[in-house]
PDB file with SEQRES, HELIX, SHEET and CRYST1 records, atoms N, CA, C and O in Angstrom:
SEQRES   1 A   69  UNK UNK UNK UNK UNK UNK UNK UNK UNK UNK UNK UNK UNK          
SEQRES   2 A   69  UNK UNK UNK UNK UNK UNK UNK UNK UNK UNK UNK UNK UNK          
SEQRES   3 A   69  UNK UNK UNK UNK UNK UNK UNK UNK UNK UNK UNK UNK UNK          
SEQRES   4 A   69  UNK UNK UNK UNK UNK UNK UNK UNK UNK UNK UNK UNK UNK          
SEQRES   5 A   69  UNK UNK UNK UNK UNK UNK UNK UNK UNK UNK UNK UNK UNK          
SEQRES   6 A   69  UNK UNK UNK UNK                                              
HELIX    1 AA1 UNK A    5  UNK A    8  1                                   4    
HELIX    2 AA2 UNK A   11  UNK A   33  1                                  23    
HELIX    3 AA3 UNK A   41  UNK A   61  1                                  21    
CRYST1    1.000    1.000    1.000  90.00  90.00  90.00 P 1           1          
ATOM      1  N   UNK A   1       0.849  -1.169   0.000  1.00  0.00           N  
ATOM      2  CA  UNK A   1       0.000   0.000   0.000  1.00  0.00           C  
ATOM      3  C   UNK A   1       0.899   1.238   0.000  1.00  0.00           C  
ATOM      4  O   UNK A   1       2.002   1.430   0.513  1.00  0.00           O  
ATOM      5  N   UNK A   2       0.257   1.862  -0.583  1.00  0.00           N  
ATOM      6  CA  UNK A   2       1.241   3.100  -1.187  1.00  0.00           C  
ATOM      7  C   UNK A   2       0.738   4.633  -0.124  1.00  0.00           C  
ATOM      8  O   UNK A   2      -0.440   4.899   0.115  1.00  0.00           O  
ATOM      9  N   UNK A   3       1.766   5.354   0.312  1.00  0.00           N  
ATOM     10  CA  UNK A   3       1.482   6.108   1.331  1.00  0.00           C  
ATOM     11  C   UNK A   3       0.683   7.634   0.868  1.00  0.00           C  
ATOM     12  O   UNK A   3       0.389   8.493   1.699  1.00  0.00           O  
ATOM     13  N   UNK A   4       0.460   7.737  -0.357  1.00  0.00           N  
ATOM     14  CA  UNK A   4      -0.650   7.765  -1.297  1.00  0.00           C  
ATOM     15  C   UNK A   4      -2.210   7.471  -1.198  1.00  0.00           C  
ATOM     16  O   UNK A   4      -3.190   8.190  -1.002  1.00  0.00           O  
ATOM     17  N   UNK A   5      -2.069   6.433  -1.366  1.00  0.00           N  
ATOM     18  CA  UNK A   5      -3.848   5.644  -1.139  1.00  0.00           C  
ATOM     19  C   UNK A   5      -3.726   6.082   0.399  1.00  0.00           C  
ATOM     20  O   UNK A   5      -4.608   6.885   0.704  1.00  0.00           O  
ATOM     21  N   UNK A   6      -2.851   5.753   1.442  1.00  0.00           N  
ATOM     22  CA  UNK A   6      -2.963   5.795   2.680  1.00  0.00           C  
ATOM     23  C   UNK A   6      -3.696   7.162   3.186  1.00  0.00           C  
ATOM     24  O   UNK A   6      -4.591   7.252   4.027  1.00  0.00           O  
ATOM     25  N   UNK A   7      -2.894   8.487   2.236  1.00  0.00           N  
ATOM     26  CA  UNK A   7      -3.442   9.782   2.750  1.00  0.00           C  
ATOM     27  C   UNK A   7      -4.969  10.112   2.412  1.00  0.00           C  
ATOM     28  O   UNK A   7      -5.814  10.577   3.177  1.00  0.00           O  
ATOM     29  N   UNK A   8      -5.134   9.677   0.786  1.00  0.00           N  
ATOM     30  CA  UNK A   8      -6.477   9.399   0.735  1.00  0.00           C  
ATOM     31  C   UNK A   8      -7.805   9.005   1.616  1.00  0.00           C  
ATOM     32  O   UNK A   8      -8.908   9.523   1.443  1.00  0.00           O  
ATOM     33  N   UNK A   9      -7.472   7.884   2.701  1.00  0.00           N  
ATOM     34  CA  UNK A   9      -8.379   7.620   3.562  1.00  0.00           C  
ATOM     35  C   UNK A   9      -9.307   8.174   4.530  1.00  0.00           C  
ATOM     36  O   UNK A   9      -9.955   8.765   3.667  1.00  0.00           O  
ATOM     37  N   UNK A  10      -9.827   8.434   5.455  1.00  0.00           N  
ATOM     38  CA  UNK A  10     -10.570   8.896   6.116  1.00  0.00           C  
ATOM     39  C   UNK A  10      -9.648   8.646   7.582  1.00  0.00           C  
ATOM     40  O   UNK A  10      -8.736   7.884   7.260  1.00  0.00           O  
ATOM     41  N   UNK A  11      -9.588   8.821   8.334  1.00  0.00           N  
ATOM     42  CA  UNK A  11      -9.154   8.396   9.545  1.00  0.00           C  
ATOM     43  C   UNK A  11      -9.706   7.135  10.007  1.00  0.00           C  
ATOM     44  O   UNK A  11      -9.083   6.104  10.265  1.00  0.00           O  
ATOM     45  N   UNK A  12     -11.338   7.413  10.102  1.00  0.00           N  
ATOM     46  CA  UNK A  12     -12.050   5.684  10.715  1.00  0.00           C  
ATOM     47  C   UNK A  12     -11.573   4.582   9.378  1.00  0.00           C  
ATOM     48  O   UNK A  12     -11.386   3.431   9.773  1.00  0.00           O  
ATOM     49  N   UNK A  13     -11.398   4.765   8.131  1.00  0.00           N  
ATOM     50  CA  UNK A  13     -11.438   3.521   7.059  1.00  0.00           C  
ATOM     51  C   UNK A  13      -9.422   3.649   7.852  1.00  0.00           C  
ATOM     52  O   UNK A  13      -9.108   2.612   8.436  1.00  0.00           O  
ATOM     53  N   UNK A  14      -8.640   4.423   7.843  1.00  0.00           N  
ATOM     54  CA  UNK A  14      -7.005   4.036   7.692  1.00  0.00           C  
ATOM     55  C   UNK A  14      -7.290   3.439   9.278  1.00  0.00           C  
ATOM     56  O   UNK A  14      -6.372   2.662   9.543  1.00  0.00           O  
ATOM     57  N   UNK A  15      -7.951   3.511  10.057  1.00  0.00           N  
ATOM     58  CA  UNK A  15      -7.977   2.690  11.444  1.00  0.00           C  
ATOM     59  C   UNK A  15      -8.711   1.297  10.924  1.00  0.00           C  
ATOM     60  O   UNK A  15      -8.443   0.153  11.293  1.00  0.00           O  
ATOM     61  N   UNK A  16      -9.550   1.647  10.118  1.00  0.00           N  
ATOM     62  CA  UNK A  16     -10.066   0.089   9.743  1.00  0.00           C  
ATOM     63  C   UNK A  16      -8.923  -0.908   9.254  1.00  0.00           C  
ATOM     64  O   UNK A  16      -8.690  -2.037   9.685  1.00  0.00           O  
ATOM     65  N   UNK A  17      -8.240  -0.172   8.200  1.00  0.00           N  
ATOM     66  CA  UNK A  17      -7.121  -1.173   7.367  1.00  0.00           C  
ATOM     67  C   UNK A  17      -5.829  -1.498   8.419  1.00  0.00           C  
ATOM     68  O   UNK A  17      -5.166  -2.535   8.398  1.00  0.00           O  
ATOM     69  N   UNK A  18      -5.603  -0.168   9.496  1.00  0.00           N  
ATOM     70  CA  UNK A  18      -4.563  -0.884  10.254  1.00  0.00           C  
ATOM     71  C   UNK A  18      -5.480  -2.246  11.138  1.00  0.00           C  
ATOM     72  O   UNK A  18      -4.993  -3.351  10.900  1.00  0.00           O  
ATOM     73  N   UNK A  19      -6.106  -2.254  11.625  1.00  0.00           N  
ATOM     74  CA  UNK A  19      -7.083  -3.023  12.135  1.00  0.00           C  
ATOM     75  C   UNK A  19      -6.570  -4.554  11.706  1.00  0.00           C  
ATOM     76  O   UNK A  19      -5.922  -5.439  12.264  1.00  0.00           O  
ATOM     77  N   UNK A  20      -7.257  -4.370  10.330  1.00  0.00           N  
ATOM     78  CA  UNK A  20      -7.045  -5.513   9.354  1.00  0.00           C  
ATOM     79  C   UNK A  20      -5.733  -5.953   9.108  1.00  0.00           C  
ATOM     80  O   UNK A  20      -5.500  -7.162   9.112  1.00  0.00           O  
ATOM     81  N   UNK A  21      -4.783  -5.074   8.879  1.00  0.00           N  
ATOM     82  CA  UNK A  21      -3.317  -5.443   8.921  1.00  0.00           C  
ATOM     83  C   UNK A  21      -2.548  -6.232   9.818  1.00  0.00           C  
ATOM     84  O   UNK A  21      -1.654  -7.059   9.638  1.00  0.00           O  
ATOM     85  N   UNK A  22      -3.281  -5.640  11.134  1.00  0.00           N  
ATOM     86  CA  UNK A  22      -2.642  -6.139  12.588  1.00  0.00           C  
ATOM     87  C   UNK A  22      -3.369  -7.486  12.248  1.00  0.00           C  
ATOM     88  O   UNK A  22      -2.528  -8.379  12.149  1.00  0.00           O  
ATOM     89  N   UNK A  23      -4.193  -7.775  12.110  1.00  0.00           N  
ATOM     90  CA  UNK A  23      -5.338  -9.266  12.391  1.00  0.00           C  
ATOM     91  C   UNK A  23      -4.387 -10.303  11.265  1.00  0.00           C  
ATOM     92  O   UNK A  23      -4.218 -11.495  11.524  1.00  0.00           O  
ATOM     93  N   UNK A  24      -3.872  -9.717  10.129  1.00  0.00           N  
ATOM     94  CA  UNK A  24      -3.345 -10.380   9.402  1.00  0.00           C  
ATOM     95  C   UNK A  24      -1.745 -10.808   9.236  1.00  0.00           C  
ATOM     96  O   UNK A  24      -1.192 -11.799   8.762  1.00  0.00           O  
ATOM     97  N   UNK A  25      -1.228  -9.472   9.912  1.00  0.00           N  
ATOM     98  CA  UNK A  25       0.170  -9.987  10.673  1.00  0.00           C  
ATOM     99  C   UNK A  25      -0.024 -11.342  11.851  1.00  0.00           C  
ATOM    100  O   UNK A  25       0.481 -12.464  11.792  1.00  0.00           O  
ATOM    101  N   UNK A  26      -0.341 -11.142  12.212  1.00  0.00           N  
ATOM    102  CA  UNK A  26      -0.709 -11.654  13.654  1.00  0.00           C  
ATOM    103  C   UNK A  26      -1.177 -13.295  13.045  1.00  0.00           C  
ATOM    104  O   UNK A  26      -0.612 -14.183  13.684  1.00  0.00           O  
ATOM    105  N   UNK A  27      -1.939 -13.713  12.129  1.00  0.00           N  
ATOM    106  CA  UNK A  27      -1.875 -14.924  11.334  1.00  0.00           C  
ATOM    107  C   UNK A  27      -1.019 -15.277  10.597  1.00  0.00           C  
ATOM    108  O   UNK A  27      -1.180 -16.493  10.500  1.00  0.00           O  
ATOM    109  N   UNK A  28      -0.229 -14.998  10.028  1.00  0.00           N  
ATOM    110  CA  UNK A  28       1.087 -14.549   9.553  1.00  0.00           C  
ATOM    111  C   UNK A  28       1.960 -15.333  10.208  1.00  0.00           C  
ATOM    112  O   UNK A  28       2.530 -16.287   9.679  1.00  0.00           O  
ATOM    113  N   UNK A  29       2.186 -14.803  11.969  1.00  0.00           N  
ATOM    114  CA  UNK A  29       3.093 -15.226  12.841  1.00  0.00           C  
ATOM    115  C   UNK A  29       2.791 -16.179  13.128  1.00  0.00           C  
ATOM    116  O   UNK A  29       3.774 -16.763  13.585  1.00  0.00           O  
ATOM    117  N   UNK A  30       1.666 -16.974  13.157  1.00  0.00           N  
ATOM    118  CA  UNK A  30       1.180 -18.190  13.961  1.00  0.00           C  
ATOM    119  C   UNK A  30       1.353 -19.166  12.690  1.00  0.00           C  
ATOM    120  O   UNK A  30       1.585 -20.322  13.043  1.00  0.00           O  
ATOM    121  N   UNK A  31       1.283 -18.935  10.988  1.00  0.00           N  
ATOM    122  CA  UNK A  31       1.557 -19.508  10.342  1.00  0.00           C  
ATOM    123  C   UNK A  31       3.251 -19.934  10.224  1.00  0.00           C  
ATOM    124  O   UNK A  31       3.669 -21.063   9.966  1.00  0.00           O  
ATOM    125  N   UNK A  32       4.045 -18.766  10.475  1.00  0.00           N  
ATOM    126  CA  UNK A  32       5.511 -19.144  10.589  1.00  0.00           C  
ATOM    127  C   UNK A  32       6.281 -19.870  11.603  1.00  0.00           C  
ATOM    128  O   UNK A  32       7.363 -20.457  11.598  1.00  0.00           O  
ATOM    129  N   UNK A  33       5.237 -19.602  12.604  1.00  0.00           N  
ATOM    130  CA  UNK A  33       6.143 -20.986  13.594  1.00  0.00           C  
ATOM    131  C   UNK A  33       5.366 -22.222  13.547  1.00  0.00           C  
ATOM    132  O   UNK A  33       5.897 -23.164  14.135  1.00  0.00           O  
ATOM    133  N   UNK A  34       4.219 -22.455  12.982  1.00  0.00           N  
ATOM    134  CA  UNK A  34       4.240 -23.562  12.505  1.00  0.00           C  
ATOM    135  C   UNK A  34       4.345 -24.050  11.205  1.00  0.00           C  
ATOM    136  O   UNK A  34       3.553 -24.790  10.622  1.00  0.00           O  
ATOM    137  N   UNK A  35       5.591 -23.481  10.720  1.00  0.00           N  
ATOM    138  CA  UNK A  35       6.521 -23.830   9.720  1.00  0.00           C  
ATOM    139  C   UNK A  35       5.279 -23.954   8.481  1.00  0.00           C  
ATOM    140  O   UNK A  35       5.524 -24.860   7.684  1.00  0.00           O  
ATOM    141  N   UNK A  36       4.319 -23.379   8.274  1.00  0.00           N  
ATOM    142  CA  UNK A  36       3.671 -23.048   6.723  1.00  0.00           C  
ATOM    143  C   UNK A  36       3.645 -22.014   6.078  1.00  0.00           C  
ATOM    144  O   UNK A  36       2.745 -21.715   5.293  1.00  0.00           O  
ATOM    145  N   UNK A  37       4.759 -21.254   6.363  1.00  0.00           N  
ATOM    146  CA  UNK A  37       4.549 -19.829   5.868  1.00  0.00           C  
ATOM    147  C   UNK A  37       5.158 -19.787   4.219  1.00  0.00           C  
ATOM    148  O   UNK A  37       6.380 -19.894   4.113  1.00  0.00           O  
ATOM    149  N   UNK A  38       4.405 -19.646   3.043  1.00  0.00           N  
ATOM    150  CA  UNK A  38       4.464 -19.509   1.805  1.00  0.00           C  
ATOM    151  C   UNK A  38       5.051 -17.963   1.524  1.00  0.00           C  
ATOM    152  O   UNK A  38       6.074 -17.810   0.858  1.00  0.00           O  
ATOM    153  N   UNK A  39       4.729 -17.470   1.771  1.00  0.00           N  
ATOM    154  CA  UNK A  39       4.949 -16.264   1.592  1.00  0.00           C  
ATOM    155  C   UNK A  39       5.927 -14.996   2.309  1.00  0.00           C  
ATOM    156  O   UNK A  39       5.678 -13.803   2.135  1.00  0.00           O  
ATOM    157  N   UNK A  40       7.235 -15.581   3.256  1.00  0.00           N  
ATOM    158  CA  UNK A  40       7.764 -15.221   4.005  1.00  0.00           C  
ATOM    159  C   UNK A  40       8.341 -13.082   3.840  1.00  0.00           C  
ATOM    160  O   UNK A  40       8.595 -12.095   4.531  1.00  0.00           O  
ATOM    161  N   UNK A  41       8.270 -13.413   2.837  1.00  0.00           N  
ATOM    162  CA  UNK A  41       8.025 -11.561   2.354  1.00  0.00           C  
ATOM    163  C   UNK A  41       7.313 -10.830   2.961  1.00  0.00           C  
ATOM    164  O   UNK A  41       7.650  -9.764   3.477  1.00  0.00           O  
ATOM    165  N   UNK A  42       6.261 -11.318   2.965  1.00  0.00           N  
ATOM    166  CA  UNK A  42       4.521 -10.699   2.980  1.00  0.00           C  
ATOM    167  C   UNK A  42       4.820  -9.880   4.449  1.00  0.00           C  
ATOM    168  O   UNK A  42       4.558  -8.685   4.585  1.00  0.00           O  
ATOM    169  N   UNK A  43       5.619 -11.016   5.893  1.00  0.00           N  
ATOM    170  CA  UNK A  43       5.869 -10.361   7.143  1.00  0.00           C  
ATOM    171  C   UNK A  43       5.951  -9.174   7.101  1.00  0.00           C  
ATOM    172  O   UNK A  43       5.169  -8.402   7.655  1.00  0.00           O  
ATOM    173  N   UNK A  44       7.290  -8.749   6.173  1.00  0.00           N  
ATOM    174  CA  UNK A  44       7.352  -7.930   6.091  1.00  0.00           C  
ATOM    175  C   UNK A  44       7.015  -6.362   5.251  1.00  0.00           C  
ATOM    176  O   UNK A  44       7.127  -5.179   5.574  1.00  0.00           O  
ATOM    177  N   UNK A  45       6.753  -6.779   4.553  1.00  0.00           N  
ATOM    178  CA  UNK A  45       5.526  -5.856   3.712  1.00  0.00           C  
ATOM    179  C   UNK A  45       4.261  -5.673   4.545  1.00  0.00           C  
ATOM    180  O   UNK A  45       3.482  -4.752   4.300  1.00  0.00           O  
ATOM    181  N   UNK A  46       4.130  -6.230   5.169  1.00  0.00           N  
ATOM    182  CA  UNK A  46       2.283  -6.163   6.320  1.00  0.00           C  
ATOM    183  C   UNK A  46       3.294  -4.810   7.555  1.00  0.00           C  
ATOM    184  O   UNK A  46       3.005  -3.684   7.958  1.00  0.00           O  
ATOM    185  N   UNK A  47       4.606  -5.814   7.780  1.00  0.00           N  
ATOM    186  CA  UNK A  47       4.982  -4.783   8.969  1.00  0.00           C  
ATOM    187  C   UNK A  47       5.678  -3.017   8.452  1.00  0.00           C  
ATOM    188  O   UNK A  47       6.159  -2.192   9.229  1.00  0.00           O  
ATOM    189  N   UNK A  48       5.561  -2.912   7.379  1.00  0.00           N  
ATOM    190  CA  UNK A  48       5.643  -1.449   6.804  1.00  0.00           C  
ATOM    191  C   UNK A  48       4.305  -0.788   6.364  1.00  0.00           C  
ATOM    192  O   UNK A  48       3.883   0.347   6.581  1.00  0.00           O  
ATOM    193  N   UNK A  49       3.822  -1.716   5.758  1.00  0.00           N  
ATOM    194  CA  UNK A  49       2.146  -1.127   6.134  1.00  0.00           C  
ATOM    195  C   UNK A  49       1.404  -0.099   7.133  1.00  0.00           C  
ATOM    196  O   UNK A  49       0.873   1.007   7.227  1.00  0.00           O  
ATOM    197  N   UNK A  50       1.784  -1.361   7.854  1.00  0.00           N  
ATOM    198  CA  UNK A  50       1.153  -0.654   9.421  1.00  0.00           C  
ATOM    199  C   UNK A  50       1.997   0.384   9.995  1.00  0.00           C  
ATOM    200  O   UNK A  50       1.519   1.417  10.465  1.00  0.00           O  
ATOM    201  N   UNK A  51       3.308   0.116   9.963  1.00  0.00           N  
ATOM    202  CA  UNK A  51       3.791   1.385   9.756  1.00  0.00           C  
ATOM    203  C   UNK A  51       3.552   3.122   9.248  1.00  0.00           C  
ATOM    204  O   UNK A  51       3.529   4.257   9.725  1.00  0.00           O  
ATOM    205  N   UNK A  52       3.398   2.363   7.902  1.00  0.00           N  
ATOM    206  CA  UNK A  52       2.919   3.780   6.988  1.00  0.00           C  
ATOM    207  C   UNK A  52       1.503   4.323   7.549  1.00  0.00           C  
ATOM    208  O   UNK A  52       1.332   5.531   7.707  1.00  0.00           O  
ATOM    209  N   UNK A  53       0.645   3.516   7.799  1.00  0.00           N  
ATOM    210  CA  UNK A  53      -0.156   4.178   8.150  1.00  0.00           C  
ATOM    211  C   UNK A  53      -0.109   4.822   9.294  1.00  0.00           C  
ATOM    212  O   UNK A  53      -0.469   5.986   9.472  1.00  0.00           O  
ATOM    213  N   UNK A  54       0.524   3.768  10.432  1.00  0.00           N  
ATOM    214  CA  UNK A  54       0.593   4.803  12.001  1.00  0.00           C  
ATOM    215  C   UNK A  54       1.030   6.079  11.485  1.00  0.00           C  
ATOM    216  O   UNK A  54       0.224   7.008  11.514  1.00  0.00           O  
ATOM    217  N   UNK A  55       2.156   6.257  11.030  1.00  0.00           N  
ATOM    218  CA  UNK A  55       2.590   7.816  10.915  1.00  0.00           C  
ATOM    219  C   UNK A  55       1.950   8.762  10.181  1.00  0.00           C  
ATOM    220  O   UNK A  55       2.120   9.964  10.387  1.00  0.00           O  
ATOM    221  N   UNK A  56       1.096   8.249   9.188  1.00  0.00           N  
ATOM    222  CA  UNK A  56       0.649   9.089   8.398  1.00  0.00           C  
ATOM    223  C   UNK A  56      -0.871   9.574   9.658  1.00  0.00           C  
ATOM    224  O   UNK A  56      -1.026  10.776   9.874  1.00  0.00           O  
ATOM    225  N   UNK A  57      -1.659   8.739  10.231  1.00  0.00           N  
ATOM    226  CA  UNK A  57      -2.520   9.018  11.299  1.00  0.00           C  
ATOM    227  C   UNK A  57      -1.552   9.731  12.841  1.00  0.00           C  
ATOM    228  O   UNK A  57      -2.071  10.077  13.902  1.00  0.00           O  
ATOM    229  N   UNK A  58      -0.707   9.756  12.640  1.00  0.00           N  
ATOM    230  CA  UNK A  58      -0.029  10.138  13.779  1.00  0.00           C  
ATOM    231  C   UNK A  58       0.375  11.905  13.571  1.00  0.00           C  
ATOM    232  O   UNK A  58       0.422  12.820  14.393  1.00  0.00           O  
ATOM    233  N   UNK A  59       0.659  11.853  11.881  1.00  0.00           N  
ATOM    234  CA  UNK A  59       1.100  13.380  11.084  1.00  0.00           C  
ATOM    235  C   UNK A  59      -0.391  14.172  11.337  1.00  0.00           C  
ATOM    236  O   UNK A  59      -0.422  15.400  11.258  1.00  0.00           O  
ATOM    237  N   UNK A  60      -1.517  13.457  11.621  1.00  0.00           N  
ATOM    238  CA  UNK A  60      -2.988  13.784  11.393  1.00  0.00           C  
ATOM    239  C   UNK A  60      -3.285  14.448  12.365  1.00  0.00           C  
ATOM    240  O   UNK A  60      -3.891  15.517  12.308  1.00  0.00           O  
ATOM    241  N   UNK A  61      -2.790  13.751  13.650  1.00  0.00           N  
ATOM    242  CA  UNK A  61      -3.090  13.888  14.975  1.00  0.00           C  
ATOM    243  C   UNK A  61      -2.124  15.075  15.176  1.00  0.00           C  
ATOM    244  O   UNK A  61      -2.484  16.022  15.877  1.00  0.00           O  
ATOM    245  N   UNK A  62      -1.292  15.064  14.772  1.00  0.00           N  
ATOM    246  CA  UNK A  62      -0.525  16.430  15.269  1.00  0.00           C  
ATOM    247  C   UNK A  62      -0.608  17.583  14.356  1.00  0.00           C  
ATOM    248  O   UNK A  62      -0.128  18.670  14.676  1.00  0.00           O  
ATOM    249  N   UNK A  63      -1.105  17.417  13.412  1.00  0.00           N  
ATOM    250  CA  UNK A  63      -1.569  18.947  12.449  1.00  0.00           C  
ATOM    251  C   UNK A  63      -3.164  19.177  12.867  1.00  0.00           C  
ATOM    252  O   UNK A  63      -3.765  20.211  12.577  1.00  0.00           O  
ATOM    253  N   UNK A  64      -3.577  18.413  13.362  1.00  0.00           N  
ATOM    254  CA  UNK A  64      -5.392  18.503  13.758  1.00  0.00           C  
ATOM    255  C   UNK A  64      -5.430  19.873  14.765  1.00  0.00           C  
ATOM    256  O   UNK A  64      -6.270  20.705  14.423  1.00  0.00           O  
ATOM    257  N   UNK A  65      -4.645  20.195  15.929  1.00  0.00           N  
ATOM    258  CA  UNK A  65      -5.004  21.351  17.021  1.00  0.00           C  
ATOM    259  C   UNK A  65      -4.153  22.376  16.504  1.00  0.00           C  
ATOM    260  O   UNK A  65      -4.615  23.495  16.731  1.00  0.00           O  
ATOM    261  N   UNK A  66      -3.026  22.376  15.863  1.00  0.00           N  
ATOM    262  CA  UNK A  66      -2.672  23.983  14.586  1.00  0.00           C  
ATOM    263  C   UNK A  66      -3.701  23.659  14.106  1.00  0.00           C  
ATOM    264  O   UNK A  66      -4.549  24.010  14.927  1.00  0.00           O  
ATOM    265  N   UNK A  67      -4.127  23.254  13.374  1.00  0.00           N  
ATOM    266  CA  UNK A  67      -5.222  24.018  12.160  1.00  0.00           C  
ATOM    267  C   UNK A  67      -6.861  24.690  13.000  1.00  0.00           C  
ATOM    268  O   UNK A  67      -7.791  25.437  12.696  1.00  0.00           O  
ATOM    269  N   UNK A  68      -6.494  23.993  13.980  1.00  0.00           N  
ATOM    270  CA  UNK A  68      -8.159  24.553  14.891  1.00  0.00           C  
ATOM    271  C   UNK A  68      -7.445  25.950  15.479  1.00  0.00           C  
ATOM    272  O   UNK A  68      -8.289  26.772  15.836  1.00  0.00           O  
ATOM    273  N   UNK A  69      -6.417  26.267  15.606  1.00  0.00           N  
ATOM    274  CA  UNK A  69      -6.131  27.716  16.632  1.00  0.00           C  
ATOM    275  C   UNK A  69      -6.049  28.574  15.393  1.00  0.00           C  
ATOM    276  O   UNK A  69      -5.846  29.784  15.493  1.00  0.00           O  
TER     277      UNK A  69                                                      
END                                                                             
């Protein structure tokens, strides 16, 4: 996901997709220690994801009370 589409979002939908990200990391991990993980990349592509989005909701949260004064 491109930090692009990310800014695009709404705040409640980029909390939805981190949501979804976390739920899908998190299966991810339980697939790799029991040694079926196909896709061993993906870890990490899910864990920059969620990344991109925290900061980009985090850039949100801190330009939100400048723009109200």
């Amino acid at each position: 996901m491109k930090s692009k589409e990310i800014r695009e979002l709404t705040d409640a939908e980029a909390q939805a997709k981190l949501r979804d990200l976390r739920q899908e990391l998190f299966n991810l991990r339980l697939q790799q220690h029991a040694a079926r993980l196909e896709r061993p990349s993906r870890l990490h592509d899910l864990r920059k994801d969620v990344a991109r989005i925290e900061t980009i909701l985090r850039q949100r949260q801190l330009q939100a009370p400048t723009a109200s004064k």
